[in-house]
C-alpha positions as CSV (number, residue, x, y, z in Angstrom):
1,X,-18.5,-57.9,-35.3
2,X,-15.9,-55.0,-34.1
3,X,-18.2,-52.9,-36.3
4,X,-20.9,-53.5,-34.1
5,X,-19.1,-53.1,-30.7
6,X,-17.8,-50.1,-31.6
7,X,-21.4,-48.6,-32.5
8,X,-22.6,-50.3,-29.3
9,X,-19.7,-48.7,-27.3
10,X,-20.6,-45.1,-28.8
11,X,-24.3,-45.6,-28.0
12,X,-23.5,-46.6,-24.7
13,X,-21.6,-43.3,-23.8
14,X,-23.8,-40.6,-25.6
15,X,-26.1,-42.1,-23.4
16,X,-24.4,-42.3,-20.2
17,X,-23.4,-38.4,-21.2
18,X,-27.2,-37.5,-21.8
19,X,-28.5,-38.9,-18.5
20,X,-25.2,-36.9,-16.7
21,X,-26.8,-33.6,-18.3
22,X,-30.2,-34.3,-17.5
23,X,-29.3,-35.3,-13.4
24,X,-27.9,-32.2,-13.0
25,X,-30.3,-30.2,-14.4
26,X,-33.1,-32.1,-12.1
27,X,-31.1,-32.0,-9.2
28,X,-28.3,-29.2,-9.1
29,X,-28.8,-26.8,-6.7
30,X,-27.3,-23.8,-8.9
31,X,-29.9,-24.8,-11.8
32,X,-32.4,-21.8,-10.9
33,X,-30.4,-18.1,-11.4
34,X,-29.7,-16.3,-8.6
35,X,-31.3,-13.0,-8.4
36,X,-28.3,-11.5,-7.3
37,X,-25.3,-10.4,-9.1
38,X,-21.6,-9.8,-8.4
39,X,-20.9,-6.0,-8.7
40,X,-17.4,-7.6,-10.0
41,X,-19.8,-9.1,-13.0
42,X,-21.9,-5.9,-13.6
43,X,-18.6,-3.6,-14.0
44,X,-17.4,-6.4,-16.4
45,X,-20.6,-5.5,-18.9
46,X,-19.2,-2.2,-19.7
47,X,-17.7,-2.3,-22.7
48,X,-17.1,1.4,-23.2
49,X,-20.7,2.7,-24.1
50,X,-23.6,2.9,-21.7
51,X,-25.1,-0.4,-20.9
52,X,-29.2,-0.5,-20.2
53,X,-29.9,-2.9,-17.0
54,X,-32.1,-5.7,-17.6
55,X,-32.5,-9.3,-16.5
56,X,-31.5,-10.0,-19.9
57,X,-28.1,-7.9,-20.2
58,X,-27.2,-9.4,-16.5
59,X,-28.2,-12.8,-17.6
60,X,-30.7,-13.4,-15.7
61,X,-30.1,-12.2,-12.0
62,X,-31.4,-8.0,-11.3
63,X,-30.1,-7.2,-7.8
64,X,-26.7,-6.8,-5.8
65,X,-26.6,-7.3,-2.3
66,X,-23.8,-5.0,-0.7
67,X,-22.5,-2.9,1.8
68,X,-22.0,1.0,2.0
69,X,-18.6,2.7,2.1
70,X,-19.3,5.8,1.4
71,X,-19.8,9.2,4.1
72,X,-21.1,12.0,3.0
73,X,-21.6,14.1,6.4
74,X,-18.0,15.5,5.5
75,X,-18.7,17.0,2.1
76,X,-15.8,15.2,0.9
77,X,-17.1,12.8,-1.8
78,X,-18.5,13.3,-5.0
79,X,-22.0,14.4,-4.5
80,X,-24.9,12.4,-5.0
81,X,-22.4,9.1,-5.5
82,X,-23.3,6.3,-2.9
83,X,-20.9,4.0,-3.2
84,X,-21.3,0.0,-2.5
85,X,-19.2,-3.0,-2.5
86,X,-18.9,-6.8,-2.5
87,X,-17.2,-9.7,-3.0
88,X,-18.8,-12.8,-4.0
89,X,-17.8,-13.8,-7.1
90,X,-14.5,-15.2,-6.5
91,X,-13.4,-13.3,-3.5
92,X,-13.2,-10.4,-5.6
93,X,-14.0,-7.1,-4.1
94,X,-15.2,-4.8,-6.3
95,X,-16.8,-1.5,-6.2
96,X,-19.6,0.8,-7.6
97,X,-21.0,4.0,-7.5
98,X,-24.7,4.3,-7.5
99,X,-26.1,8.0,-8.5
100,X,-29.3,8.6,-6.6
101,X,-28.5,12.5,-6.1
102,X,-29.6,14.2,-2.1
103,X,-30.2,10.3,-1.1
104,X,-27.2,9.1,-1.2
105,X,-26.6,11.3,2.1
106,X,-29.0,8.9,3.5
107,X,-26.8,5.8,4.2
108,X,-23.5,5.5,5.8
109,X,-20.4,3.1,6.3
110,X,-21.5,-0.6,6.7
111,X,-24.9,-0.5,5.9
112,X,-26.4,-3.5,4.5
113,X,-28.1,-3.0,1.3
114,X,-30.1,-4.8,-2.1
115,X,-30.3,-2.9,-4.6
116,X,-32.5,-3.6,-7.5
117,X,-30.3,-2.5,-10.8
118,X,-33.3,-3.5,-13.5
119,X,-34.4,-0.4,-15.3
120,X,-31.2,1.3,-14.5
121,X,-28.3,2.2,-17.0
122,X,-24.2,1.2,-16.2
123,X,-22.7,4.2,-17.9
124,X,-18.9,6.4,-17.0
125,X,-19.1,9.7,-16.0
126,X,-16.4,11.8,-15.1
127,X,-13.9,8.5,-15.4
128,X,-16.1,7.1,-12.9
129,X,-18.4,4.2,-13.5
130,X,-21.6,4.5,-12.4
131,X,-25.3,3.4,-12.1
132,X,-27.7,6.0,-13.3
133,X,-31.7,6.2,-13.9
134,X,-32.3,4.6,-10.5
135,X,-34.6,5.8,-7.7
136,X,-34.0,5.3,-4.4
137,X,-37.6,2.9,-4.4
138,X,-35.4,0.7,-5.9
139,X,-32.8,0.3,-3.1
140,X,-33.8,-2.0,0.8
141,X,-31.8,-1.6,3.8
142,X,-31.4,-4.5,5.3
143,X,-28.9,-3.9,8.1
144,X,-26.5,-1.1,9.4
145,X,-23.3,-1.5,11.4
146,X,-21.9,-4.5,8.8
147,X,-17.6,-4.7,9.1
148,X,-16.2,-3.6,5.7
149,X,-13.7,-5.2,4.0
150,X,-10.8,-2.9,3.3
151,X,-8.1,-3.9,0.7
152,X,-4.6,-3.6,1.7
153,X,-2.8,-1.8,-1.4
154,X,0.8,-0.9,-2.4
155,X,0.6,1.6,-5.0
156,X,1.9,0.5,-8.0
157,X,-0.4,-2.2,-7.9
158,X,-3.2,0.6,-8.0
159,X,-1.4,2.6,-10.5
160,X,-1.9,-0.4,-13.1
161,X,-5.3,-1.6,-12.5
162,X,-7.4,1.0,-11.3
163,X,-10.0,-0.3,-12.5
164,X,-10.3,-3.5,-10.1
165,X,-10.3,-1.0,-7.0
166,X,-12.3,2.5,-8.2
167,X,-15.2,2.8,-5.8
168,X,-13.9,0.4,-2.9
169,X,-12.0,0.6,0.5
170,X,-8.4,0.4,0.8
171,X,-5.4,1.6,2.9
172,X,-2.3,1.9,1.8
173,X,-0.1,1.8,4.4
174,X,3.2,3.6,5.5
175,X,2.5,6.6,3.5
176,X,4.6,9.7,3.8
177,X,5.8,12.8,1.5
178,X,9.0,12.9,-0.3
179,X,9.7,16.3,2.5
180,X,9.4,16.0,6.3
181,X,6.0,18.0,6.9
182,X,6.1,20.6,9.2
183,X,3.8,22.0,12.1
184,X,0.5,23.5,10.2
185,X,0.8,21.4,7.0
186,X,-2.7,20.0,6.0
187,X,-4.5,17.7,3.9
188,X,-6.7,20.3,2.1
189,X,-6.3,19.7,-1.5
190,X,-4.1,17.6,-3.5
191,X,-1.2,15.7,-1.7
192,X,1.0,13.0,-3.0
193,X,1.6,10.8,-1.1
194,X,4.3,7.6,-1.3
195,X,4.8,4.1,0.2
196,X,8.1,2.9,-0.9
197,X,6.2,1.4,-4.2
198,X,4.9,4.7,-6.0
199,X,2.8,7.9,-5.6
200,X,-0.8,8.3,-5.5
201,X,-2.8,11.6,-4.8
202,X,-4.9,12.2,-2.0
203,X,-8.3,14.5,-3.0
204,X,-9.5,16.6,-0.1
205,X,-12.1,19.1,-0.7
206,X,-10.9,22.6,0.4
207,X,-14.2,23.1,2.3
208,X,-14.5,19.9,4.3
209,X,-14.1,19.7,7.9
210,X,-11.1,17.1,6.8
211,X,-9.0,19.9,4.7
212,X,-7.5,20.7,8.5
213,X,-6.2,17.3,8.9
214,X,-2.5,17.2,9.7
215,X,0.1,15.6,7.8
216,X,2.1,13.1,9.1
217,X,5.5,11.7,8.5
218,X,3.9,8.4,8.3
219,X,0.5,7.6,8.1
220,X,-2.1,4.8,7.0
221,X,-4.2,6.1,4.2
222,X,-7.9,4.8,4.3
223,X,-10.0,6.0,1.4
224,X,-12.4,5.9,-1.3
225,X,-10.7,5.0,-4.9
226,X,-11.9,7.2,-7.5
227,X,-10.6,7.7,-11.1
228,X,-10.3,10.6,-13.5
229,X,-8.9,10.1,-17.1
230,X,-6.4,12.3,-18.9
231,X,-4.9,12.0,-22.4
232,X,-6.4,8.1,-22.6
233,X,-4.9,7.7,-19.1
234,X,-7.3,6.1,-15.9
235,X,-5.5,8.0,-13.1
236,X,-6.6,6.8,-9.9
237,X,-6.9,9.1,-6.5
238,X,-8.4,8.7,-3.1
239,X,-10.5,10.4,-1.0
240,X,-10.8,10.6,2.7
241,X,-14.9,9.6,4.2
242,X,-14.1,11.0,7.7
243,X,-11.0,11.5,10.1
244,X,-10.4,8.0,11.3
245,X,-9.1,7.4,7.9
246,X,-5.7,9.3,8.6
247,X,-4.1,7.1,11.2
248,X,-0.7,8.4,12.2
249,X,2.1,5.5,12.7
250,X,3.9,6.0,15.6
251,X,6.5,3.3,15.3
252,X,10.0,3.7,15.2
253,X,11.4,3.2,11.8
254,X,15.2,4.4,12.6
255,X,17.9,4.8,9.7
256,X,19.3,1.3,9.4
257,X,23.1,2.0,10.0
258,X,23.7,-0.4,7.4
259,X,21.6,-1.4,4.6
260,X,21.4,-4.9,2.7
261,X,22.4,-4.3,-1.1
262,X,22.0,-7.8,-2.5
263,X,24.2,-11.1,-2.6
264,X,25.5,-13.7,-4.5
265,X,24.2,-17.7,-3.3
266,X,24.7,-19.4,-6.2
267,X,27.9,-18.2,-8.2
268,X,28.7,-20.2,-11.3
269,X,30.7,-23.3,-10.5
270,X,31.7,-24.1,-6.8
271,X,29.6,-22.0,-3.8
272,X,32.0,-23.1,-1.2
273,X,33.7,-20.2,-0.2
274,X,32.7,-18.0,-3.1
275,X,29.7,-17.0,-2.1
276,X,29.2,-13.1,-0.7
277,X,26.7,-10.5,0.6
278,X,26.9,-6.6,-0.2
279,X,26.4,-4.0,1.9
280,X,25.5,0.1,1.8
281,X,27.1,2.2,5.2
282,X,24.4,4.8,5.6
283,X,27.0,6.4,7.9
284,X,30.9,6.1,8.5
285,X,31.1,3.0,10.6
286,X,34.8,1.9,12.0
287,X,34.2,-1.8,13.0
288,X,36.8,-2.1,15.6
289,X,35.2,0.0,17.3
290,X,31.3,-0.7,16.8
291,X,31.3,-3.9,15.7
292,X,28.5,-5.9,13.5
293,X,27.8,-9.3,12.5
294,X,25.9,-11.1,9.8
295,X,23.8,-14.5,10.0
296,X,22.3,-16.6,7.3
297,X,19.2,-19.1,7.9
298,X,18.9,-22.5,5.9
299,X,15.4,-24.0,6.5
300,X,15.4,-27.3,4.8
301,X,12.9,-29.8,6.2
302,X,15.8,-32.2,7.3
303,X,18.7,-29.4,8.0
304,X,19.0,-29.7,12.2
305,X,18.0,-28.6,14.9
306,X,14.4,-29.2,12.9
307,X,11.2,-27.5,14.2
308,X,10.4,-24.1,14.6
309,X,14.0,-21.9,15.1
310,X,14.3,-21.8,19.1
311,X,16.6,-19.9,19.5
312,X,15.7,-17.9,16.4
313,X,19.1,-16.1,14.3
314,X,21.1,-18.1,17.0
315,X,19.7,-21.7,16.7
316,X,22.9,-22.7,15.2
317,X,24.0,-25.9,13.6
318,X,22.7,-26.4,9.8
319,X,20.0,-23.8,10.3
320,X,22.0,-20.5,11.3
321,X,25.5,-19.3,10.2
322,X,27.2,-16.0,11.9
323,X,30.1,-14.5,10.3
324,X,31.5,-11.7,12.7
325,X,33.0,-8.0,11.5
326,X,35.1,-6.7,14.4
327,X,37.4,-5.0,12.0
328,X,37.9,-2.8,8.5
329,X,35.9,0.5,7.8
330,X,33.0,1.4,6.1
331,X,32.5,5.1,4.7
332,X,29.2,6.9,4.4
333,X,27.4,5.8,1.2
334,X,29.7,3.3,-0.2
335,X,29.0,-0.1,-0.6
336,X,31.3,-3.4,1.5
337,X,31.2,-7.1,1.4
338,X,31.6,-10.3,3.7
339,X,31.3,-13.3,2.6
340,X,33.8,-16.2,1.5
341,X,37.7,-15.9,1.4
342,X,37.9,-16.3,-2.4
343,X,36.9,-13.4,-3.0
344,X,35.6,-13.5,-6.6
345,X,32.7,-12.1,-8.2
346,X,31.0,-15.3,-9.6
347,X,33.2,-18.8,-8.3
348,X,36.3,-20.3,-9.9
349,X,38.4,-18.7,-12.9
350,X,36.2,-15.1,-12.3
351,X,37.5,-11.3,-12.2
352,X,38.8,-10.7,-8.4
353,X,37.2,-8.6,-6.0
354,X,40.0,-8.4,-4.0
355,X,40.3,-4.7,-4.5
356,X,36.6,-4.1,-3.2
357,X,36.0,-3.4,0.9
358,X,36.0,-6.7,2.2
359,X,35.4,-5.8,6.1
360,X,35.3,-9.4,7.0
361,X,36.3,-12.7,4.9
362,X,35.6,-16.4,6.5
363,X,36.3,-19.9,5.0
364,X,32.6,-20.9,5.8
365,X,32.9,-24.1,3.8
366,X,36.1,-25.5,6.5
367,X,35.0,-23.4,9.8
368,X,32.2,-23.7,12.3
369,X,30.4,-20.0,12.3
370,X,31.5,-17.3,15.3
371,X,29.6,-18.3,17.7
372,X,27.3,-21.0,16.2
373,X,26.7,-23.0,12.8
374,X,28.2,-25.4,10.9
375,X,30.7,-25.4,8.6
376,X,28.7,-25.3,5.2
377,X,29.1,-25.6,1.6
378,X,26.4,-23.3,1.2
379,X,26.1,-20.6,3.2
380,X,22.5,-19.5,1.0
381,X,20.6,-22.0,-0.3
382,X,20.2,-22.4,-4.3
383,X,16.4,-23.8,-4.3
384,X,13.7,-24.9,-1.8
385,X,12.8,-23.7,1.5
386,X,13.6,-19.9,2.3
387,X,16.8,-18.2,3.8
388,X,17.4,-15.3,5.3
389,X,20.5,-12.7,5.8
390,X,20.2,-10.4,8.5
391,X,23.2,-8.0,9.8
392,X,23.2,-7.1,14.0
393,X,25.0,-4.2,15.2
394,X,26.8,-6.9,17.9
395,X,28.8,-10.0,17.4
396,X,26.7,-11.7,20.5
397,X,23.1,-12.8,18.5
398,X,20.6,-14.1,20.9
399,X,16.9,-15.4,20.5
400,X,15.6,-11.9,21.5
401,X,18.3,-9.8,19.0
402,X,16.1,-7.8,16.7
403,X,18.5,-7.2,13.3
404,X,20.0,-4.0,12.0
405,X,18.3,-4.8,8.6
406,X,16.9,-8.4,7.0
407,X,15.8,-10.1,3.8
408,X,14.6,-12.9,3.0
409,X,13.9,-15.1,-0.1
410,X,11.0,-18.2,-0.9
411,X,8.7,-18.9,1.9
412,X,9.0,-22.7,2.9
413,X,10.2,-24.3,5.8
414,X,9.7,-24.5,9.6
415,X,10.1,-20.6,9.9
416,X,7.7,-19.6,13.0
417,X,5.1,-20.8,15.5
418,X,5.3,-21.7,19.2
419,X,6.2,-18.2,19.8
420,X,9.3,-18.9,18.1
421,X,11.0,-17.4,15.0
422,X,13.5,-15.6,13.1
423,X,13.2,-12.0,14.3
424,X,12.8,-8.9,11.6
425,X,13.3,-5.4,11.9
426,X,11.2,-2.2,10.5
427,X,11.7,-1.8,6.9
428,X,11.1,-1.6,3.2
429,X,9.6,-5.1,3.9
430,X,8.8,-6.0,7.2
431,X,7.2,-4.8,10.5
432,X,7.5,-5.4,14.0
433,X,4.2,-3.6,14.6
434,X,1.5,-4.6,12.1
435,X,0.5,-1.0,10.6
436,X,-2.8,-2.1,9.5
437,X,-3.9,-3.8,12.8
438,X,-1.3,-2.8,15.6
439,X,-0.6,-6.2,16.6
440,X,3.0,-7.5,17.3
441,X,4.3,-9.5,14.6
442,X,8.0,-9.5,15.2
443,X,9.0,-12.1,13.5
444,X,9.3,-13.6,9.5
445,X,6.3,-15.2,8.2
446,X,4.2,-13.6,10.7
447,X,1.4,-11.0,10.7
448,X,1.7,-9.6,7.1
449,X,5.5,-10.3,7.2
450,X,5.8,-12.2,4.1
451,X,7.6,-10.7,2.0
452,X,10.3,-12.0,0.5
453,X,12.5,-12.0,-3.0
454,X,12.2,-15.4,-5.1
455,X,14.9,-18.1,-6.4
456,X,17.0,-17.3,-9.7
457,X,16.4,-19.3,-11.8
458,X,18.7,-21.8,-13.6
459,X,20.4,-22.9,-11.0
460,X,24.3,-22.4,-11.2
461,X,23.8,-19.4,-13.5
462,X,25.7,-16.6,-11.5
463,X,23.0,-14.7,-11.1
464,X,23.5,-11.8,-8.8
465,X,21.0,-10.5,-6.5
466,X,20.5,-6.7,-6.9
467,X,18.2,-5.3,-4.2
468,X,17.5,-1.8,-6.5
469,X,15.8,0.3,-4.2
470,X,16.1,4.1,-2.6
471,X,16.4,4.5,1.1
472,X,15.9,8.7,1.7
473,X,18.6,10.1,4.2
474,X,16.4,13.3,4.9
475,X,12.9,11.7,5.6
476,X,14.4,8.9,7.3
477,X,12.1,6.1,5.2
478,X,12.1,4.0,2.2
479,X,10.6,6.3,-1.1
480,X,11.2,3.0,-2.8
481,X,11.1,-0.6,-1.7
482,X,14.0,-2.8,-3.0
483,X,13.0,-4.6,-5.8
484,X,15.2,-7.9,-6.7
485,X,17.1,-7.8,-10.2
486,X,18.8,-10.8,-10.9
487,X,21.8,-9.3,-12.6
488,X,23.6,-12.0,-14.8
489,X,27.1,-12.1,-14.1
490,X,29.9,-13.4,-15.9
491,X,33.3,-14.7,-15.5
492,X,35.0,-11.3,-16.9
493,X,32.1,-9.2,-14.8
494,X,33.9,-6.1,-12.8
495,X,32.4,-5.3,-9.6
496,X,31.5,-1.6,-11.3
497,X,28.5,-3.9,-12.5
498,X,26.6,-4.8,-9.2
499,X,27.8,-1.4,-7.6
500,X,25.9,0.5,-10.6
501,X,23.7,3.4,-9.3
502,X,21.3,2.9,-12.1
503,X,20.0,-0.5,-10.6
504,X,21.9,-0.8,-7.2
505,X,20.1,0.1,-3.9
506,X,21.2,4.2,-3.1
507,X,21.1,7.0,-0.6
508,X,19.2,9.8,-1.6
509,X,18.7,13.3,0.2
């Protein structure tokens, strides 16, 4: 009898599993293939030899529908290269050159186009991937004037996958040169460029109209990826279609007095009053008589007031902490700290820092902050919703006090909205001005200001936070962005160890 229920029980599923499969062949709406194809898909079908276009090799589907990015009336681009690009498999934009020869002078920025890729061949020339054997017969306009989507991009993420952007739109933003250009520098030729996260070239024919563009101490860089290989490398470069794609950034990013070098929230053993924040003087600064202060930002859901900050760095009570420094000196290029009276490099029983440049010390854990918060065990959160440390050049913090520098870690929490928010600064990491768009965004978690460090992980480790990064003294700018190293202290650790130049944020001229 169970032999029979069981047999009756499989019958009954194979054909519950069978009528499943054949609904959904009658009646899904994705049973038929689409004639068209992701240009993400077609790159993926080279597999390092040509590849012959078919309905067959592109399973089924034999057009893209895209839109133009390329210009050719400045004789900048490779000739006879028009290059398209989409995004709808996935969201992910991807790009293509299609080689059509005199034609491809035909179409221009945000034209709407099919293209029919049967017949053709997907083949790399020049370290460029490209679709050859095509006429333009085989290509439809179906619209002009279409937006384009342009890819925000920080260089290193180009430097390692080329690949994903060759032959699309980006702008990589806050670019600059590692001199200060002077009055009659150009673009023409090759010109590295950096944006705090590596160095790209920009490609600019020597007879094009945009070889006589200036260079700018900081600029947004819209262009045309392209790659070239060398020694099995894919080295990506761009290249400019016309002269709105060098936008000059007129912001004021100033040289921070004082720089944010990293911290420790979460020392082994007890944080109350152990933990501490370090500092890099970008100038000699004598506190009695230019004083500073520092504020930290808890934002866990139930810490009070709750809500978006009001007051922003000066809401006070569980959510804002400020520790003043009205005293001590800091010399040019040397790193101070503030933080706890303890003084110790990671909690109870650890090597003293006693010895260090402590320009202010405050028992956070028994006192209500200098001016507003409340006395707290934790002055930086462990886990959770994001904090913040920020440093003022004034010990009276108000809702509209824009910090000398800021940094943030994790994301969560009632941060902004209402008009209301935890004010930033120009940096490494944030703007007041969106660069991209030129809108105001002057406050964390708004615009594109969301950048921020992560949690270390254990908890309770004594895990310091090194902000490595290089801030140039000459060009007045980031050449590269703090990164976060979570340096693992111990009880014996000297201070030599999160002061080390190989990993430690530093000046450079």
């Amino acid at each position: 009898m169970k032999h029979n229920i069981n047999k009756l029980f499989v019958l009954i599923i194979t054909a519950v599993i069978f009528a499943g499969c054949y609904k959904s062949k009658l009646n899904y709406p994705g049973g038929k293939v689409s004639p068209y194809i992701a240009i993400y898909d077609v790159r993926n079908l080279y597999k390092g030899k040509p590849v012959e276009l078919t309905e067959g090799s592109l399973d089924g589907s034999s057009k893209i529908a895209c839109v133009v990015v390329s210009d050719h009336r400045t004789d900048n681009l490779p000739e006879g290269l028009l290059i398209v690009q989409n995004n709808p498999r996935l969201s992910f934009l991807r790009g293509l050159a299609i080689k059509i020869g005199d034609q491809a002078a035909n179409y221009f920025p945000g034209d709407s186009l099919v293209i029919d890729l049967v017949g053709s061949r997907l083949e790399k020339i020049n370290g460029t991937l490209q679709v050859t054997n095509i006429t333009e017969s085989k290509i439809q306009k179906v619209a002009g004037d279409k937006p384009i989507e342009v890819s925000r991009v920080n260089i290193d993420k180009l430097l390692a996958r080329p690949d994903d952007y060759e032959s699309t739109l980006i702008a990589i933003v806050k670019g600059g040169f590692t001199y200060q250009p002077q009055n009659g520098q150009v673009m023409s030729g090759e010109q590295s460029i950096n944006d705090g996260f590596g160095i790209v070239n920009v490609n600019t024919n020597v007879n094009s109209p945009l070889a006589a563009l200036p260079q700018y101490k900081m600029a947004n860089y819209y262009g045309i990826v392209f790659v070239r290989e060398a020694e099995n490398l894919r080295i990506p470069y761009l290249k400019f279609r016309n002269a709105n794609d060098l936008v000059e950034l007129k912001s004021v990013y100033k040289t921070p007095r004082i720089i944010i070098s990293g911290w420790n929230n979460d020392p082994q053993n007890t944080d109350a009053n152990n933990e501490y924040i370090q500092f890099l003087a970008t100038e000699d600064i004598d506190f009695s008589v230019t004083p500073f202060s520092v504020v930290t930002s808890n934002n866990a859901n139930a810490a009070t007031p709750t809500g978006f900050p009001i007051n922003g760095w000066a809401t006070g009570q569980v959510r804002t902490y400020k520790i003043n420094i009205t005293s001590g000196f800091a010399p040019k290029g040397t790193f101070f700290y503030v933080g706890g009276t303890n003084k110790l490099i990671n909690s109870t029983g650890s090597t003293s820092m006693a010895s260090s440049n402590w320009v202010s010390t405050y028992a956070y854990h028994t006192l209500a902050g200098q001016g507003f918060g409340t006395a707290t065990t934790n002055l930086l959160a462990n886990s959770g919703n994001a904090y913040g440390v920020a440093i003022f050049e004034t010990t009276t913090v108000t809702a509209a006090s824009i910090p000398e520098d800021v940094m943030f870690c994790a994301s969560g929490g009632s941060l902004v909205g209402n008009g209301y928010g935890y004010r930033i600064c120009n940096n490494d990491y944030y703007d007041i001005i969106n660069p991209l768009t030129l809108e105001e965004q002057p406050f964390y978690r708004s615009g594109n200001n969301t950048t921020a460090i992560t949690y270390n992980t254990p908890s309770d480790a004594g895990l310091f936070n090194v902000l490595g990064g290089e801030f140039n003294m000459t060009l007045g700018r980031w050449t590269k962005a703090r990164a976060k190293i979570a340096y693992q202290l111990t009880k014996t650790s000297a201070v030599a160890e999160i002061e080390n130049p190989e990993i430690a944020t530093k000046l450079v001229y």
